[in-house]
Every structure is written in structure tokens, then in C-alpha cells.
ZALOTI-209253 format. One line per field, with one value per residue (C-alpha): residue in one letter; x, y, z; residue number from 1. Coordinates in Angstrom, 3 decimals. Layout:
BEGIN
aa = (a,...)
east = (X,...)
north = (Y,...)
up = (Z,...)
i = (NUM,...)
END
This chain:
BEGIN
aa = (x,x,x,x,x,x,x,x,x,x,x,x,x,x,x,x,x,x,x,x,x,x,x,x,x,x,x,x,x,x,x,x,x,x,x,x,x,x,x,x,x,x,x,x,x,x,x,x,x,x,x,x,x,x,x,x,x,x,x,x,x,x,x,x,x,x,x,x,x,x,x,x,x,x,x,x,x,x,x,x,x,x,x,x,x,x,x,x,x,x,x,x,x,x,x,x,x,x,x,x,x,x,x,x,x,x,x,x,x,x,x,x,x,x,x,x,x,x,x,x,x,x,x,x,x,x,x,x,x,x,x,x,x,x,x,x,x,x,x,x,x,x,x,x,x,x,x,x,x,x,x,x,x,x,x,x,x,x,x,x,x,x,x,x,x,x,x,x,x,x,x,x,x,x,x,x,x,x,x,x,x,x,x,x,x,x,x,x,x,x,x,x,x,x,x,x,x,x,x,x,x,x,x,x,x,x,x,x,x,x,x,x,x,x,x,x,x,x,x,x,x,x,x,x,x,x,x,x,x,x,x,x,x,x,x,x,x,x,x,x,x,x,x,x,x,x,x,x,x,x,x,x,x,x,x,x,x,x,x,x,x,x,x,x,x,x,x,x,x,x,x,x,x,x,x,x,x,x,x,x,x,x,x,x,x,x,x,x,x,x,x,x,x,x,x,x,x,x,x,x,x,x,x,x,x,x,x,x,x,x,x,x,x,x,x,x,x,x,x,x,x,x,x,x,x,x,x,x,x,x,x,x,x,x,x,x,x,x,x,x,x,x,x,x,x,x,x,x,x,x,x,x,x,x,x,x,x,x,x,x,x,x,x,x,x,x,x,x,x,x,x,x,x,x,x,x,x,x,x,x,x,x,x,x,x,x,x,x,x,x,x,x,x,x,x,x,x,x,x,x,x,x,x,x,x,x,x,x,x,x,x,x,x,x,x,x,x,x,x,x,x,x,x,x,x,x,x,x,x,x,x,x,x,x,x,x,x,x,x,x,x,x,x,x,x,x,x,x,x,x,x,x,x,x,x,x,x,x,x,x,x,x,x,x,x,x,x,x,x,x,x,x,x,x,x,x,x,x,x)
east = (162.282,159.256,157.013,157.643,155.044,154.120,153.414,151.005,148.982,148.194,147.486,144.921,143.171,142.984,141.313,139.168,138.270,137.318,134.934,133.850,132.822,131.998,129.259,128.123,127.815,125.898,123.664,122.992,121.930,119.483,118.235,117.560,116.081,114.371,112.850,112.678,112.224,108.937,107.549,109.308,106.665,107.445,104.958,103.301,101.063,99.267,97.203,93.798,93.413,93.065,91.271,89.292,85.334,83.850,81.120,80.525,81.898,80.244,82.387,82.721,83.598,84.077,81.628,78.112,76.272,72.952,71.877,69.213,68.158,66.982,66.073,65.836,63.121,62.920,60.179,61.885,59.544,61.809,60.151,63.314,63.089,60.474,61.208,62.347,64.622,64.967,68.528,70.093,71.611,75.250,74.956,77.716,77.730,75.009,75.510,73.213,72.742,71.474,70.046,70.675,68.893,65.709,68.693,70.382,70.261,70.027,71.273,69.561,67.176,67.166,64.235,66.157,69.256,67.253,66.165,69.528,70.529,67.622,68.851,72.355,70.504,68.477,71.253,73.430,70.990,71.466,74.392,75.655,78.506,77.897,78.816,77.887,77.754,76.246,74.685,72.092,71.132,69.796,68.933,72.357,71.297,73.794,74.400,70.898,70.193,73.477,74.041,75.452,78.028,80.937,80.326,76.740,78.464,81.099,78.436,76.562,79.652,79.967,76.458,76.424,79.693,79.502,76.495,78.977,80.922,78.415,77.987,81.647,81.922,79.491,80.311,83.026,83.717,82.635,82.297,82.812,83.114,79.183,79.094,78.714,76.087,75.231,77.836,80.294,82.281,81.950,79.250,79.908,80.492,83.052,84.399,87.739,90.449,90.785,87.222,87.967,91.001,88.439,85.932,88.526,90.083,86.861,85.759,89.135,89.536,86.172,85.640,86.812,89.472,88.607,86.418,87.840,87.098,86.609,87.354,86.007,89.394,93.131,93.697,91.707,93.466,96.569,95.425,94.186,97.668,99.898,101.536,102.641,103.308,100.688,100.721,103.722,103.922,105.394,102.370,99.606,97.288,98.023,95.879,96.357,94.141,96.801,96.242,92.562,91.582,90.548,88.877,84.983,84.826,80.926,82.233,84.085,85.342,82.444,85.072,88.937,88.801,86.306,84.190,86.686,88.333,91.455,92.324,93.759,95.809,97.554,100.331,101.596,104.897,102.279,101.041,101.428,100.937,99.115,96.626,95.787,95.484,97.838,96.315,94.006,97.503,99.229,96.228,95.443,98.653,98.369,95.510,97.263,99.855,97.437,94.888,96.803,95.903,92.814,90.043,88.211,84.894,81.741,79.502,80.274,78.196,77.694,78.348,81.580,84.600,86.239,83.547,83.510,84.419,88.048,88.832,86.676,88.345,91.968,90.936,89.130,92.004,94.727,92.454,91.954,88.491,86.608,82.622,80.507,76.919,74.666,72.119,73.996,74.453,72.024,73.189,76.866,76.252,73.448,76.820,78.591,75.895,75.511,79.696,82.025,85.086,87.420,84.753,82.485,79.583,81.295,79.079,79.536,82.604,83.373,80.997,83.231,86.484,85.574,87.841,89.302,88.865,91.272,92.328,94.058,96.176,98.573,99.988,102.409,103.261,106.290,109.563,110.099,108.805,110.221,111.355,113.298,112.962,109.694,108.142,107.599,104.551,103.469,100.234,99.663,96.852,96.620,94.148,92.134,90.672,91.011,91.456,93.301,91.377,91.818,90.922,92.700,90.933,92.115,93.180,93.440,94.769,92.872,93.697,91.083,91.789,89.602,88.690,88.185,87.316,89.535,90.709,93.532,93.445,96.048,96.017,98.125,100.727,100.550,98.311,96.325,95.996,99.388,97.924,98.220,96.065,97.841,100.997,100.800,101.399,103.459,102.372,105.064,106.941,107.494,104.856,105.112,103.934,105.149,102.241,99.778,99.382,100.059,97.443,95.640,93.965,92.578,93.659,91.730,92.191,89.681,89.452,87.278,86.552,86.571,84.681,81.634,82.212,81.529,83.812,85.812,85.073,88.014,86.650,87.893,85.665,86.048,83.223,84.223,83.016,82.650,86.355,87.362,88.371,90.010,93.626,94.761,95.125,98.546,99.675,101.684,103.734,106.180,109.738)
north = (-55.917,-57.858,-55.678,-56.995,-58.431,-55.021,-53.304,-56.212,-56.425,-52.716,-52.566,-55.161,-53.490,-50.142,-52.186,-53.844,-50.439,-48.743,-51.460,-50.959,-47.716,-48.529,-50.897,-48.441,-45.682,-48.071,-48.702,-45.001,-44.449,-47.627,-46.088,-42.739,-43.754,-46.028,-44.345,-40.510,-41.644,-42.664,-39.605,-37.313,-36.057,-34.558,-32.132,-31.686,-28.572,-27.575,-23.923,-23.069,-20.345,-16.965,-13.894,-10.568,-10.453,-7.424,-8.434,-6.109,-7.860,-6.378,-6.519,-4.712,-1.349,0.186,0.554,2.818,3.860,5.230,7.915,7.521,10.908,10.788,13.900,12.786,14.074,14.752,11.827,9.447,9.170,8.343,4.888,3.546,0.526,-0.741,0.818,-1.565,0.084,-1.660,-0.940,-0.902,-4.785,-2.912,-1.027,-2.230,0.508,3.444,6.559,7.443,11.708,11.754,15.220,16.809,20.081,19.593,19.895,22.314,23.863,21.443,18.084,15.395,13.513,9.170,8.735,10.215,8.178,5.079,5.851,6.476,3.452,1.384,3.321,1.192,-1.870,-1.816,-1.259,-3.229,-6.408,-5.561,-6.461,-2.777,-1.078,2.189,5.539,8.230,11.315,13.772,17.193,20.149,20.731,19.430,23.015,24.775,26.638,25.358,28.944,28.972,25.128,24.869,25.027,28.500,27.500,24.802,23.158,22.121,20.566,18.845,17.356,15.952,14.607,12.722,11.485,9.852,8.580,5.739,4.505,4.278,1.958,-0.228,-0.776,-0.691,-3.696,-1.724,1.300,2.104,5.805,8.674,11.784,15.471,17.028,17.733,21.066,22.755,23.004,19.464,18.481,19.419,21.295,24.653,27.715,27.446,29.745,26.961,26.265,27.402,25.400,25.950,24.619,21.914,20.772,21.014,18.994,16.369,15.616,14.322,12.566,10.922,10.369,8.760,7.078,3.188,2.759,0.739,3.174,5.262,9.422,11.458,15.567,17.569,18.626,17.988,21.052,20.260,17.109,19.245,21.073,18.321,16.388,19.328,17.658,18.730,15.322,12.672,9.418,7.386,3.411,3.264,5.711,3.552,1.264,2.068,3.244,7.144,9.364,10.858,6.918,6.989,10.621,10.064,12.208,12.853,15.104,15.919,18.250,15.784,16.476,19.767,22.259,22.699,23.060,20.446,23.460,24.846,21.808,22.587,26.657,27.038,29.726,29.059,26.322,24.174,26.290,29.101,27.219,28.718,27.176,24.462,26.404,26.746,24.848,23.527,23.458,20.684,18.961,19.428,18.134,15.370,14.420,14.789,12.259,9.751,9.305,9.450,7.309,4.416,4.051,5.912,5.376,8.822,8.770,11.367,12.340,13.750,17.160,19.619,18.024,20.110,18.696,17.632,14.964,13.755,9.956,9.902,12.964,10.835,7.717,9.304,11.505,8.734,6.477,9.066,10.091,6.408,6.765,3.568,4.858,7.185,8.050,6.209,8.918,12.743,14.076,12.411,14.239,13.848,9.686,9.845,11.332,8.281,5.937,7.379,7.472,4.492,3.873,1.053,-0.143,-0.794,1.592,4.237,4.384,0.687,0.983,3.298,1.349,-1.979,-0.111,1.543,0.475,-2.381,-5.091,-8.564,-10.646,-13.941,-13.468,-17.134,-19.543,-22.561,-25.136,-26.872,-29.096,-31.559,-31.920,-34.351,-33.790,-30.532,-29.590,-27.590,-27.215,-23.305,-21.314,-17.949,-16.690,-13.648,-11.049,-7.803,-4.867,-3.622,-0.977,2.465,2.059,-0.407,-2.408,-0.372,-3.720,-6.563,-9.936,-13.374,-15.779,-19.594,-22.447,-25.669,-28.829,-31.164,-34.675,-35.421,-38.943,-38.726,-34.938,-35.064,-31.190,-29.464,-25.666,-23.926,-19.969,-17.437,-14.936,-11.562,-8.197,-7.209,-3.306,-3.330,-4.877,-1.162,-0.714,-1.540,-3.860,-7.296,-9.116,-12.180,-14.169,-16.563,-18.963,-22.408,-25.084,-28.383,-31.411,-34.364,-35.350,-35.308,-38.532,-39.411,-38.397,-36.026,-32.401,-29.001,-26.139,-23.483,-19.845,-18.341,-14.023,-13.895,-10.346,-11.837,-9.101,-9.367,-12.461,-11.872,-13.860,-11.242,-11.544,-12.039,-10.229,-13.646,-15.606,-18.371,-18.545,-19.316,-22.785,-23.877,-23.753,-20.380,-19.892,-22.880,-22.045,-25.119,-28.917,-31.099,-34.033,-35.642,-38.647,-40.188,-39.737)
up = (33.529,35.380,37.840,41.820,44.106,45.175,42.306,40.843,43.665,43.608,39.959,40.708,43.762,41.289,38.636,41.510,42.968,39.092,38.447,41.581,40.766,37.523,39.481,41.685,39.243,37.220,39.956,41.015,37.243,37.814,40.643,39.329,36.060,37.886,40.528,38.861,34.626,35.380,36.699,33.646,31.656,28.247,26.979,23.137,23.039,20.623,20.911,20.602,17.469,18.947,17.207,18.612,17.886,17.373,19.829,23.060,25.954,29.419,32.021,35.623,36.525,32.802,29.947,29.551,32.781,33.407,35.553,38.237,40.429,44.228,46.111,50.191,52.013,55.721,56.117,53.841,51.308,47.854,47.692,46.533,48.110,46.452,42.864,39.441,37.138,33.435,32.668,29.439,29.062,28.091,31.347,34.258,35.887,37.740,38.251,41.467,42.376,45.643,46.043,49.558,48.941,51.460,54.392,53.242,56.605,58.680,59.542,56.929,59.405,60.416,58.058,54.856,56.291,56.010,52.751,51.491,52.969,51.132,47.507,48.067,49.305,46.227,43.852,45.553,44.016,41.010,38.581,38.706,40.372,41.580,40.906,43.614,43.675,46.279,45.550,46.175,42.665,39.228,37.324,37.870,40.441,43.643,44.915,45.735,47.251,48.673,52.840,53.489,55.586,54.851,58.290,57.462,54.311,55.891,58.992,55.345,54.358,57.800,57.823,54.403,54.490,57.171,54.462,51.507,53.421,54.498,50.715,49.802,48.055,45.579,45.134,42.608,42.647,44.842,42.346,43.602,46.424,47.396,46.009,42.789,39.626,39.225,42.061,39.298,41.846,39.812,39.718,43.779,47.005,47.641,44.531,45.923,46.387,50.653,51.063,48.446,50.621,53.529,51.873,50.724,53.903,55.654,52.318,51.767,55.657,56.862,53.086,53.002,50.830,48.449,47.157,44.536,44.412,41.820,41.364,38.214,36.843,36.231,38.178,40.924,41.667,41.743,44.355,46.342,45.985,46.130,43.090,39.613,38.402,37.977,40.209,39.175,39.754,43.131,44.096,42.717,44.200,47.816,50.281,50.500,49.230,46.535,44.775,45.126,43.729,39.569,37.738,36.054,32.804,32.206,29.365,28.081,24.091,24.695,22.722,22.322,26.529,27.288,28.445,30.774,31.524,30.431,29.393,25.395,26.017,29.079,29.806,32.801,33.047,34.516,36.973,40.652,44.081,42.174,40.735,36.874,33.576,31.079,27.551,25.463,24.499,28.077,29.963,27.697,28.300,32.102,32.113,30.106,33.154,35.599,34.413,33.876,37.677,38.148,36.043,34.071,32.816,32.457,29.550,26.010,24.587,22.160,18.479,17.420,15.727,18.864,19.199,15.050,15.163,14.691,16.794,19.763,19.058,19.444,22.690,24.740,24.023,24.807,28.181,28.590,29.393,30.999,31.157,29.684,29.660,27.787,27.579,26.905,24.996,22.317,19.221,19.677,20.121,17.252,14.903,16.240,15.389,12.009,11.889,11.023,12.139,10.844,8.840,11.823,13.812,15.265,18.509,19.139,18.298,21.221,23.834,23.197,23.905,26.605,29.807,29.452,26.854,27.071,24.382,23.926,20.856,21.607,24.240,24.959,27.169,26.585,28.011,30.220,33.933,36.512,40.214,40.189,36.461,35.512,32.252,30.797,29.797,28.069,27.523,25.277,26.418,24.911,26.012,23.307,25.247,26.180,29.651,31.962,34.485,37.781,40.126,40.722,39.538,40.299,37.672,37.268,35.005,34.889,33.528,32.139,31.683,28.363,29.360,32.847,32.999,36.005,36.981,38.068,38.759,39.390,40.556,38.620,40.101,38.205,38.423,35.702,36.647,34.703,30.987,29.825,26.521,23.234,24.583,24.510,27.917,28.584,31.192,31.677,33.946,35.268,35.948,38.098,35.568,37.012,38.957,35.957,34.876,31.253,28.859,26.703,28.380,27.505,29.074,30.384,31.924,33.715,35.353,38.173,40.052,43.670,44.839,42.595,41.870,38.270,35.545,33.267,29.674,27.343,23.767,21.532,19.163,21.227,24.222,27.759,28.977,33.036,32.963,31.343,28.287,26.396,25.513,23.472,23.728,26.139,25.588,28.691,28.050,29.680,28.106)
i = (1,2,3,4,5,6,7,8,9,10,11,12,13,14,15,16,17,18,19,20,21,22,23,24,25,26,27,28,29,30,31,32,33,34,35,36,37,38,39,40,41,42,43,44,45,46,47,48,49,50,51,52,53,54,55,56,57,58,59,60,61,62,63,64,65,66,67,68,69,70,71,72,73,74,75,76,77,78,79,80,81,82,83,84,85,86,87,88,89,90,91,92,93,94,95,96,97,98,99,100,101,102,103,104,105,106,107,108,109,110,111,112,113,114,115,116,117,118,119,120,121,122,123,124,125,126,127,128,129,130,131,132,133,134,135,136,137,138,139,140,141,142,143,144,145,146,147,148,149,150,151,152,153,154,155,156,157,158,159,160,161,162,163,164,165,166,167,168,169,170,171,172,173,174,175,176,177,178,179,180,181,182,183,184,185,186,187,188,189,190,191,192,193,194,195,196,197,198,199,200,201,202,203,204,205,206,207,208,209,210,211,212,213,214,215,216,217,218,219,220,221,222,223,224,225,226,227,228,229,230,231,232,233,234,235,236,237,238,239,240,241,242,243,244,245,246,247,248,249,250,251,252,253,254,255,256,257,258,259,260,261,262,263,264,265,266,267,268,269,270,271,272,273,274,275,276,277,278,279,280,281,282,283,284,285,286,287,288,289,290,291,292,293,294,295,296,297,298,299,300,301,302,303,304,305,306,307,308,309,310,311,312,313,314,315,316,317,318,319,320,321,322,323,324,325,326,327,328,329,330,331,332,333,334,335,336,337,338,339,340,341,342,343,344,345,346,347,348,349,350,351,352,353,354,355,356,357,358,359,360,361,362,363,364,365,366,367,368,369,370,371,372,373,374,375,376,377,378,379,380,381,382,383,384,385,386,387,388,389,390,391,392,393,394,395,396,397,398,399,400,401,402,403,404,405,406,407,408,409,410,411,412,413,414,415,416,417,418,419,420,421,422,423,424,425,426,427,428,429,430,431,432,433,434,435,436,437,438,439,440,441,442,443,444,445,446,447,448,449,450,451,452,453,454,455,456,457,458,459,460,461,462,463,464,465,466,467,468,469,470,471,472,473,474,475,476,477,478,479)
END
């Protein structure tokens, strides 16, 4: 049987039209490998080795502070404007008592304003953050110093505060609430929780927010927040004064209660209206929540067993304690200096771990990158320290082309407040490589506080160059 006119020619015009496709899909693969292979970049990555040092990093806004008194007088004369303080090298932060005692009945006058205002110019100079904390009295005596009237606090309060936030950029923490024995907001006619709420709505109202606050106990930042529960993560890092308030312990790891910190033989189930004290365990527990967004710090004293070496170790970290006193008490750090811990010197053992303390522990950089296609990344930081970091620091990835020393920087997404000590963080995602031109490049990472400009020291052997710290060695050829 032979095949009619009809049925020939269309057999021919379907061959005609599949190698006409065949043509044009052969053409369209021309096109793209012609026009997109060239910019495909395959990448070969090989990491940087990455171990901790036991070397002291000193970084911002954690770490050992120092104290420095001021009493204004009504004339003005501290002379801190033209005094020179040696600080301890370790030191990153100050802790500055400005004694309000001389106006105790009166409103403090321009010339002690001015001085006050050249004690944060001079400080604010130096390579310190500040600590603040405002008071009537260095001997334990506030009863006696203190205004007799909460309004002449409060007008103190207003007077002072507008200073702070001239100087906001820093000052780190407010401490107390202006009143108490040492301005430890205890051993006071208003150490009582309506005149603290008093006290803490002007502070936290007229105080910029960027400056953290501090209150003496667990139970007083109940009161103050009208809240049983600590700050959670949807809380944190805002702008009300619930996310601001942290804490100061200046009887910190003092005795089984932290010398009335906490109360042994009561517990957070008898806790009314906000007021009272869970036990040691309870309220060591209480801190751990909060202060994985508020920082804690203060001084250690009185050489018990609370303070030995590993009983410190394990209750700074579970308090998650970012600065302590350099200076008090001097026998419970003399134990630690004459302690070891992990085979190392237990007091600098403590100093280093104080806050927070990064480490690079690995990295890659690997795939393909062309047009629409991205290559992948993870870098592995984990916090050594005690503490998180409670500001937010800006990070970057640069690329430098070994021959040419040609740079690309690149800034990170991501927020740092959440490297919580003892987890490892992945820093991972998707990276743009097909503009890099084919050749060899180290890779760099770089922390930078943007308000202090200072770089953040990561705690690996490795030391940071121009660039940051150098995280391995690409390769980008072309597939």
C-alpha cells in the first residue's frame, strides 16, 4: 500500500519543523552558554585553622572597671576637667559616683552642673564606657546626707539627666535609683518600693534610650516592671523601660544570699504584689533569663565558699555576668589569683570570660555562582563568655584579590545580641559571585561597634589584619 500525495508532504514539513527546532534549541543553548558560561564561577575554599587563645581580649561594654569618686560642690571646684587618670590597660569600662550630698537641700547650682558636665567630657576622651551612678553617700550613712524630701530627689534627677544624654553615646548603664548607702538603693527613707516607682518613672522617662538602667535587686526590678517573669525575646531590645532596666550586685557571691540579695529561706511561690525574694537557686535562675538581654555586673566580697574558684566560675556564668570591679574586694580576687582553674590562673581566668568573648571555630564557601544561582556560606562563632553582647555591632565580609589586593566588602545581615554563651552560631546564606573575576582571594570578617567605633576582638590565635580577621583562602574559576 503506497502513502498518497498528502500524507508525504506532511511527513516532510514535520521532519522540516523538528529540525527546526532541533536548530533553534541548539541555538538558544549557544546563546546561553555563550553569553551566561562565562560569568559561572565555581568556587574551591579552603579554611583558615581556627583555635581559642587564652589571651585577654578587651573589648567594649564588658570586662573589669574601675571606680572613680566626685563629690560636686556649689562653686564647681572638682577640677575634673583638668585631671589624668592611669587606668588599668584591661579596663573598658568606668564606673563614675557622682556625689550629690553638698545639695542635699537644695537645687545643685550651674557651676556644679558645669562641672558634672566637664566629668563626662573628660571621660568621654578616653577609651572607656561609662558606668554612672548618682548618690549622697560614700560611708553608709545616706539617711543622714540624703534630701529629706523625695521631690528634692526627683528635681536632682531632672537636672542631671539632660547631661547623661548629652553624653549618650558614652554612657553604658545608669546604676540605682539616687538613693541608698552607696546609691545601693538600701539603708534608705526611700528604699520602698512607691518612691522607687517614683524615682523610676522620671529616670526611665527623661533618660535617652539607649542608655541602659540598672536596680540593686531581682526583686526590685519586679517591682518596677510589675512582672513575675523575666524579659522574654519579643520584649528585648525595644525601647521601653521594662527592656532597659538590668541589674548591679555589689554583694555579689558575698554569702549563700549575696548579702541580702536573694532571701534562703523564702521562695518565689511567696511572693505578693511583687514584693519578696525567691532563694540563691530561684534567683540565680531568674537572672539567667533576664540577662540574656540585660547585662549584670558589680563587685565580689567577703572570701567565703561561695566565692572559691569553681563555685565563682559556675555562678558568674549561670548570672551571666559581663563586668566586675577590678579593685574589691582584694582578698576574694587575691584567692582567685592564687586559684587555678582548668589548668590556667583562676583570676585571669575570670577577667577573659567576662561578657562576651567570640570565637571562630570554622567556615566555607562553596558552589557555583552565575546569574540567578548563588553560592552558600557558614561561618561558625561561638561565645566563650559569660555574658552575651547586649549591643548591636556591624559586621562585614571582604574579599581580597591576592595579586591585585583589589577589595570587595560586603555587610552581613544577622544580630549578635543573640550569640548566647556556650552555642555555636551559624552564620549562613547565599552570596552573589559572579562578578568576581577569576582568581585566587582571602577572606576576611571584620565586628565593628558603630558607635565607638572600636573593632570587636574575636579571642582566636589568629590576629586581625586591616581587613578583619582572615577566615580562609577562594579560589574562583570559571567552570
Amino acid at each position: 500500500m503506497t502513502e498518497n500525495t498528502g500524507e508525504k508532504q506532511f511527513k516532510k514539513k514535520k521532519r522540516r519543523t523538528a529540525f527546526g527546532c532541533l536548530v533553534l534549541l541548539g541555538l538558544s543553548f549557544g546563546i546561553f552558554f555563550g553569553l551566561i558560561y562565562p560569568k559561572m564561577r565555581k568556587i574551591i575554599y579552603v579554611p583558615s585553622e581556627m583555635s581559642e587563645s587564652n589571651s585577654f581580649v578587651r573589648n567594649p561594654y564588658c570586662g573589669w572597671y574601675e571606680i572613680f569618686g566626685y563629690t560636686l560642690l556649689k562653686n564647681g571646684d572638682t577640677k575634673a576637667k583638668s585631671d589624668v587618670y592611669q587606668l588599668d590597660g584591661q579596663c573598658s569600662l568606668v564606673l563614675l559616683e557622682i556625689n550629690l550630698s553638698q545639695f542635699a537641700n537644695e537645687e545643685i547650682s550651674p557651676e556644679a552642673l558645669e562641672e558634672l558636665d566637664g566629668i563626662f567630657a573628660t571621660w568621654s576622651k578616653r577609651d572607656v564606657q561609662m558606668i554612672v551612678r548618682f548618690l549622697y553617700d560614700f560611708s553608709g550613712e545616706a539617711k543622714e546626707t540624703e534630701p529629706k524630701n523625695m521631690e528634692q530627689v526627683c528635681t536632682h534627677m531632672k537636672q542631671v539627666i539632660p547631661y547623661m544624654n548629652d553624653y549618650k553615646n558614652s554612657i553604658y548603664i545608669c546604676q540605682g535609683l539616687f538613693v541608698g548607702d552607696w546609691g545601693e538603693m538600701h539603708s534608705s527613707a526611700f528604699s520602698n518600693r512607691t518612691d522607687f516607682v517614683t524615682l523610676f518613672g522620671v529616670l526611665s522617662h527623661d533618660l535617652d534610650s539607649s542608655v541602659f538602667m540598672a536596680v540593686r535587686t531581682p526583686e526590685i526590678w519586679r517591682q518596677l516592671t510589675t512582672s513575675l517573669s523575666p524579659l522574654g525575646k519579643d520584649e528585648a531590645y525595644l525601647s521601653s523601660a521594662k527592656s532597659r532596666l538590668s541589674l548591679f550586685n555589689d554583694g555579689m557571691l558575698g554569702s549563700v544570699t549575696d548579702m541580702g540579695t536573694y532571701d534562703e529561706n523564702a521562695s518565689f511561690a511567696q511572693i505578693t504584689n511583687y514584693t519578696g525574694k525567691g532563694n540563691r537557686q530561684e534567683e540565680i535562675s531568674f537572672q539567667n533569663q533576664l540577662c540574656l538581654y540585660v547585662p549584670n555586673g558589680g563587685e565580689v566580697i567577703l572570701d567565703n565558699e561561695y566565692n572559691d574558684i569553681e563555685n565563682a566560675v559556675s555562678a558568674l556564668g549561670e548570672m551571666r555576668v559581663s563586668y566586675l570591679n577590678m579593685d574589691y574586694d582584694p582578698e576574694v580576687l587575691d584567692k582567685w589569683n592564687k586559684s587555678q582553674y582548668n589548668g590556667e590562673n583562676g583570676l585571669n581566668y575570670i577577667g577573659r570570660h567576662l561578657g562576651y568573648r567570640y570565637v571562630f571555630t570554622g567556615s566555607d564557601f562553596s558552589g557555583l555562582s552565575f546569574p540567578g544561582q548563588k553560592a552558600t556560606y557558614d561561618i561558625t562563632v561561638e561565645n566563650t563568655g559569660f555574658a552575651p553582647a547586649y549591643k548591636r555591632f556591624a559586621s562585614y565580609l571582604t574579599f581580597v584579590r591576592t595579586n591585585t589586593k583589589e577589595t570587595t566588602q560586603i555587610s552581613m545581615d544577622g544580630d549578635n545580641r543573640s550569640w548566647a554563651p556556650g552555642e555555636e552560631v551559624h552564620l549562613s546564606g547565599e552570596l552573589d559571585f559572579s562578578d568576581l573575576e577569576n582568581g585566587y582571594y582571602e577572606v576576611y570578617y571584620a565586628m565593628k561597634d558603630s558607635v565607638t567605633g572600636e573593632d570587636i576582638v574575636f579571642a582566636n590565635n589568629a590576629e586581625a589584619t586591616e581587613y578583619g580577621y582572615c577566615l580562609g583562602q577562594m579560589t574562583v574559576t570559571q567552570r
